[in-house]
C-alpha positions in Angstrom: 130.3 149.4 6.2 130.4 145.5 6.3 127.2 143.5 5.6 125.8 143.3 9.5 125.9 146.8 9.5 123.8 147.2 6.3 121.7 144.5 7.3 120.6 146.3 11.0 120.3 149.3 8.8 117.8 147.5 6.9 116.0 146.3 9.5 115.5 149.8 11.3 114.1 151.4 7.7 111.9 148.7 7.5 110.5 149.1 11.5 110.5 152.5 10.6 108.4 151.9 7.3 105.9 149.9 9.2 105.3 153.0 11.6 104.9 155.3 8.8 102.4 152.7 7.3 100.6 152.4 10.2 100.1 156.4 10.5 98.9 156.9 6.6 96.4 154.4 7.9 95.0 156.2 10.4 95.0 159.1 8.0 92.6 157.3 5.5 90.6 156.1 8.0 90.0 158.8 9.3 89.3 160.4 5.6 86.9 158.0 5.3 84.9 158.6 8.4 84.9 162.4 7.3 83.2 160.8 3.9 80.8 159.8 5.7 79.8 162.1 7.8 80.0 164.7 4.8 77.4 161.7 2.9 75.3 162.1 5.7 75.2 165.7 5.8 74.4 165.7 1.9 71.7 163.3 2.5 69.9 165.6 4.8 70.2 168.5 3.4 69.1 167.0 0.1 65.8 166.0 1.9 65.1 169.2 3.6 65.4 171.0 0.3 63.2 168.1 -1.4 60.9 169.0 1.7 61.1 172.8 1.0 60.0 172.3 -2.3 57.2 170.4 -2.0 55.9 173.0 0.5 56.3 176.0 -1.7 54.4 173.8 -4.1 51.8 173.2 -1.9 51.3 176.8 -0.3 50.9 178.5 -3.8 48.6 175.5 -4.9 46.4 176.8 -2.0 46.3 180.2 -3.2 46.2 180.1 -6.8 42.5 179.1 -8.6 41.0 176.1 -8.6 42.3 175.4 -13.0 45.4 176.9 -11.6 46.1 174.5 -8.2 45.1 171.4 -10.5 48.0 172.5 -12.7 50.2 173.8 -9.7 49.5 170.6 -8.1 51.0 168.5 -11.0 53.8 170.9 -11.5 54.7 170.4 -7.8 54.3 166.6 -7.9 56.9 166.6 -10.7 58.9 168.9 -9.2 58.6 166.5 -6.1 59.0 163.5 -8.5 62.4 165.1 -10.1 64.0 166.0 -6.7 63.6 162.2 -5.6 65.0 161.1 -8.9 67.9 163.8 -8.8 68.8 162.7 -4.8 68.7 158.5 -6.2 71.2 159.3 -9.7 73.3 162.0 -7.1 73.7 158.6 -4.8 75.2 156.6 -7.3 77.7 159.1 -8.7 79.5 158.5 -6.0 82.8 161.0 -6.1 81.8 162.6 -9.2 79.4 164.4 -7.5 80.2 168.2 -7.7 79.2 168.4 -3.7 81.5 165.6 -2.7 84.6 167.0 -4.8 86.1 167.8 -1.7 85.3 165.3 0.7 88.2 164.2 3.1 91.0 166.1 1.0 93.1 167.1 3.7 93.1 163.8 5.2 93.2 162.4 2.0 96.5 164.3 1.3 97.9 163.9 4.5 97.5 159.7 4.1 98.9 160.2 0.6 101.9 162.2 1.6 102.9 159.4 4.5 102.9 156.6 2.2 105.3 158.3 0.1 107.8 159.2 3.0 106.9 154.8 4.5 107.4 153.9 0.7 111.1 155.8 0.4 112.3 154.1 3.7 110.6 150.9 2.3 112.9 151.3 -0.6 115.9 152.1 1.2 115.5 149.0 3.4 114.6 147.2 0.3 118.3 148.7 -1.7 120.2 148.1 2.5 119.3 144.3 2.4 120.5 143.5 -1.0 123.8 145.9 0.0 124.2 143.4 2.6 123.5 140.0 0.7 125.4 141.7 -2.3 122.3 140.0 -4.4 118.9 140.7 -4.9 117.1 140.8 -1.9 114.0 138.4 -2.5 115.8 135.1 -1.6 113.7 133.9 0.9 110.5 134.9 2.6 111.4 137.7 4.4 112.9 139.3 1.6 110.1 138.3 -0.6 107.6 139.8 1.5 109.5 143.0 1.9 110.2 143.3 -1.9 106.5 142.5 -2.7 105.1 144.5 -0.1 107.0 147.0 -1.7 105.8 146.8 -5.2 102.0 146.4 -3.6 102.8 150.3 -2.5 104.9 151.0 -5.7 101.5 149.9 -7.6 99.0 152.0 -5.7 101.0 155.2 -6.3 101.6 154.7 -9.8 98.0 153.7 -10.4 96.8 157.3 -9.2 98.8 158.6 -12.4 95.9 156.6 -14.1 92.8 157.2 -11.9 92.6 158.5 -8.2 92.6 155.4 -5.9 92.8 157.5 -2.6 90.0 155.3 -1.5 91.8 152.5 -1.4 94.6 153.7 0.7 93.3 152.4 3.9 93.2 148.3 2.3 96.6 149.1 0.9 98.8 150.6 4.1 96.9 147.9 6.2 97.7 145.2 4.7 101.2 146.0 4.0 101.9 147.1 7.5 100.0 143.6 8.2 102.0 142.2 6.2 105.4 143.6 6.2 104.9 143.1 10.2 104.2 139.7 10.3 107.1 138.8 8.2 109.7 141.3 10.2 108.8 138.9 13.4 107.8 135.4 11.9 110.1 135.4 9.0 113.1 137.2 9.6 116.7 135.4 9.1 120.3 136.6 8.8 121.8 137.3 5.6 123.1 134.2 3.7 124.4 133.3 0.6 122.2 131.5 -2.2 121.3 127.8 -2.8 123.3 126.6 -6.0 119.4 126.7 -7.4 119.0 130.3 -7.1 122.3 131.4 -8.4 120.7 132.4 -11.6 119.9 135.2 -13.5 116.3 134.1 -13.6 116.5 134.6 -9.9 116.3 138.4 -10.6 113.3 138.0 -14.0 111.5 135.6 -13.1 111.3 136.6 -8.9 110.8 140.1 -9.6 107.9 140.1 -12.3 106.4 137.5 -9.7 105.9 140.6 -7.4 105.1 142.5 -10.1 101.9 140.5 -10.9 101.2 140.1 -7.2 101.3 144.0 -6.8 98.5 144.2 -9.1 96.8 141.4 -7.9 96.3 142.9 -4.5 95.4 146.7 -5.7 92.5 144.7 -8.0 91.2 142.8 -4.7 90.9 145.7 -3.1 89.2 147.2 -5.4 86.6 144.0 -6.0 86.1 144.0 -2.0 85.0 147.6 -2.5 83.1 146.8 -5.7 81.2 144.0 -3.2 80.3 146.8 -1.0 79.0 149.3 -3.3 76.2 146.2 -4.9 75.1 145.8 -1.4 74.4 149.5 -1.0 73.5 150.4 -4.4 70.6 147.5 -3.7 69.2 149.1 -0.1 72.1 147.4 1.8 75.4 148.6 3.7 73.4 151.5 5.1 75.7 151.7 7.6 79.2 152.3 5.5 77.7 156.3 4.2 81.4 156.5 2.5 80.4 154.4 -0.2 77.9 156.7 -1.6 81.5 159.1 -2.1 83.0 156.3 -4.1 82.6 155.5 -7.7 79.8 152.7 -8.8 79.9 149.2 -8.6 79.9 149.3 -12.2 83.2 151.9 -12.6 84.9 149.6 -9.6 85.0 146.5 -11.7 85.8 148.1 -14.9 88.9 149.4 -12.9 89.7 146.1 -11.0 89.5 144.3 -14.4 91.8 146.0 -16.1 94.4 146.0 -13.3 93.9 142.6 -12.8 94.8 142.0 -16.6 97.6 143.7 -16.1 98.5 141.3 -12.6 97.7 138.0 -15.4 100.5 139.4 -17.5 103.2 139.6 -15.6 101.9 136.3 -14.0 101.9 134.4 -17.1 105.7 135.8 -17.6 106.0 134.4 -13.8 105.1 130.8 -15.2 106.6 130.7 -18.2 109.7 131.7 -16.9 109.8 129.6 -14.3 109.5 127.2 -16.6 112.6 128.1 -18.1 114.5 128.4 -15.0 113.1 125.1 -13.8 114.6 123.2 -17.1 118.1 125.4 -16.3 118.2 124.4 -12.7 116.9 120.8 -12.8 116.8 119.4 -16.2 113.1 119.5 -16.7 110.6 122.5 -17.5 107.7 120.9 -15.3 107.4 118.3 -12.2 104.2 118.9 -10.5 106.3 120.2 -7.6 103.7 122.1 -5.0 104.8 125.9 -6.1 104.5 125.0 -9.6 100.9 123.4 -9.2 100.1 126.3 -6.9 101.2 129.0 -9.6 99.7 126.9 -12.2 96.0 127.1 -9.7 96.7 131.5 -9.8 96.9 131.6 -13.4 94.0 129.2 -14.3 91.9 131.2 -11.5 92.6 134.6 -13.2 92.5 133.5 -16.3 88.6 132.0 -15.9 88.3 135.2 -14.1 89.0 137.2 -17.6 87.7 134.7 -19.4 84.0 134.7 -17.4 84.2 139.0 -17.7 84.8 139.1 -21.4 81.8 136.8 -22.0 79.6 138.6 -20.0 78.3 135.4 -18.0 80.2 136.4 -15.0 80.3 140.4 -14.5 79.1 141.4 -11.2 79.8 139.9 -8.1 80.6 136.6 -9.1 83.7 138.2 -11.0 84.7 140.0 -7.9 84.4 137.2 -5.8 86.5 134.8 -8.6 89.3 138.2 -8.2 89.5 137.9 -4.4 89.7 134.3 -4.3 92.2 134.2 -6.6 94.8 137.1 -4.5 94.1 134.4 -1.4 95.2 131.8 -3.5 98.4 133.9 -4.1 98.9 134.5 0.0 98.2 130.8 0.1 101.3 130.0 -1.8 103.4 132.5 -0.5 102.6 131.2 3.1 101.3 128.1 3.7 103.1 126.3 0.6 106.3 127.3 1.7 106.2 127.2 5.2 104.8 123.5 5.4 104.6 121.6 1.6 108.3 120.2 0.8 109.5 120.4 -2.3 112.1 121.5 -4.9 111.1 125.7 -4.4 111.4 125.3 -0.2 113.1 128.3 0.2 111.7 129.7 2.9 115.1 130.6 5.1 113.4 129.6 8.5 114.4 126.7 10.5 111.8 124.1 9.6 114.4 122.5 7.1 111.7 123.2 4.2 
């Protein structure tokens, strides 16, 4: 089969990807609406057996003695007291809550299940297009935003060996179908053979680990955004979201963000140091203050205060998630508007502009 041929192939997997993304979608949306009307139905029940209680209290105060309904009375009043107590700790359990165990499983599995089957034909288009180029297919934007795209999903799914991120399944197949759409129709070019530049083995390191760390990046945004909306609700807000009340605390949301976002600042600071390397290789000097170099050099320093501000304890909270989010738009920043309008020595985009 000659490269066209391969290439077309790719393209079709990766239309065909999107679809499947955009189904798993709907999926955890739809597991998410069935959180909350589950929440809701909790809630209620809760209060009408809160309600119940207080009742019986009351009736057998009214027929007991008068030393008995003075004791009866208080006995009721902390029964009362307890029941509001036990409904305010159940609402910030979140998921661990042995009535919510089961909330939105089957749609839950079913949104799981079709970003497995997008994910394979996201990897086959992924393994077509670098059958075609007979390289590494992350050469230019296109191919850097399928390849990434793809390791965004690759990330999500290995992450539930670690903790169950279900949650997040709606952020992660939106944006990637978002994503991976966009790029199909804006950046999109034929197959063509490398820049002297890029003909390098540090093409392949330094490239993929960069995907890598953005991978990570993305899953620990998502889960600051979420992290956002659970303060809000844990402080009388968001009222109106009930599926937050299923999810873990604000508190267990940025201890997991946190440590995926270390892991994202790893393989970033590989991603600069070997570019540095490359850089040196490619055109005799390790730094030049060309835009993507100041632009990586922005991502690391933002994640690193990020870390930095965490492990002191000055910024936990909400100012750390917002310091995470701003730093993956900092990341879509560069891999968008730096290379589609800032000349320099890493214009590579593949599109027309001459960049």
């Amino acid at each position: 089969m000659d490269s066209d041929s391969l290439a077309t192939l790719s393209l079709v997997a990766v239309y065909s990807a999107i679809a499947v993304y955009v189904l798993a979608f709907i999926a955890f949306v739809l597991d998410l609406s069935a959180r909350s009307a589950q929440a809701q139905r909790l809630d209620s029940e809760r209060a009408a057996r809160a309600a119940d209680a207080v009742g019986a209290d009351a009736h057998s105060g009214q027929l007991a003695k008068a030393g008995a309904a003075v004791r009866g009375a208080a006995a009721g009043a902390t029964a009362a007291t307890a029941a509001v107590l036990e409904r305010a700790s159940g609402a910030g359990r979140g998921a661990d809550d042995d009535d919510e165990v089961n909330i939105g499983s089957r749609w839950q599995r079913t949104g799981l299940a079709l970003t497995i089957i997008a994910w394979l034909i996201h990897a086959a288009a992924i393994v077509l297009r670098g059958l075609a180029a007979g390289r590494v297919p992350w050469a230019n934007m296109f191919e850097f935003a399928m390849t990434g795209t793809g390791i965004m999903v690759t990330v999500f799914l290995a992450v539930q060996l670690w903790r169950d991120l279900r949650f997040l399944g709606a952020y992660v197949t939106g944006i990637v179908a978002l994503l991976l759409g966009l790029a199909t129709v804006n950046f999109y070019v034929a197959v063509t053979p490398l820049p002297p530049p890029l003909q390098s083995a540090w093409l392949v390191i330094h490239v993929f680990v960069a995907t890598l760390g953005t991978g990570f990046f993305a899953v620990g945004a998502g889960l600051s955004i979420m992290q956002l909306l659970q303060v809000k609700r844990e402080e009388g807000g968001a009222k109106r979201i009930p599926f937050l009340r299923t999810l873990p605390s604000s508190e267990a949301l940025e201890s997991m963000a946190y440590r995926v976002l270390v892991v994202g600042f790893a393989f970033w600071t590989f991603t600069l140091i070997a570019g540095a390397i490359w850089a040196e290789r490619a055109w005799g000097r390790y730094w030049g203050w060309d835009t993507k170099e100041v632009w990586t050099f922005v991502i690391w320093v933002v994640f690193a205060g990020y870390i930095h501000a965490r492990a002191t304890k000055g910024w936990r909270g909400s100012r750390a998630a917002y310091l995470a989010i701003i730093g993956f738009a900092a990341v879509l920043f560069n891999f968008t508007i730096v290379n589609l309008f800032f000349k320099g020595l890493h214009s590579y985009s593949g599109l027309d502009t001459g960049m």
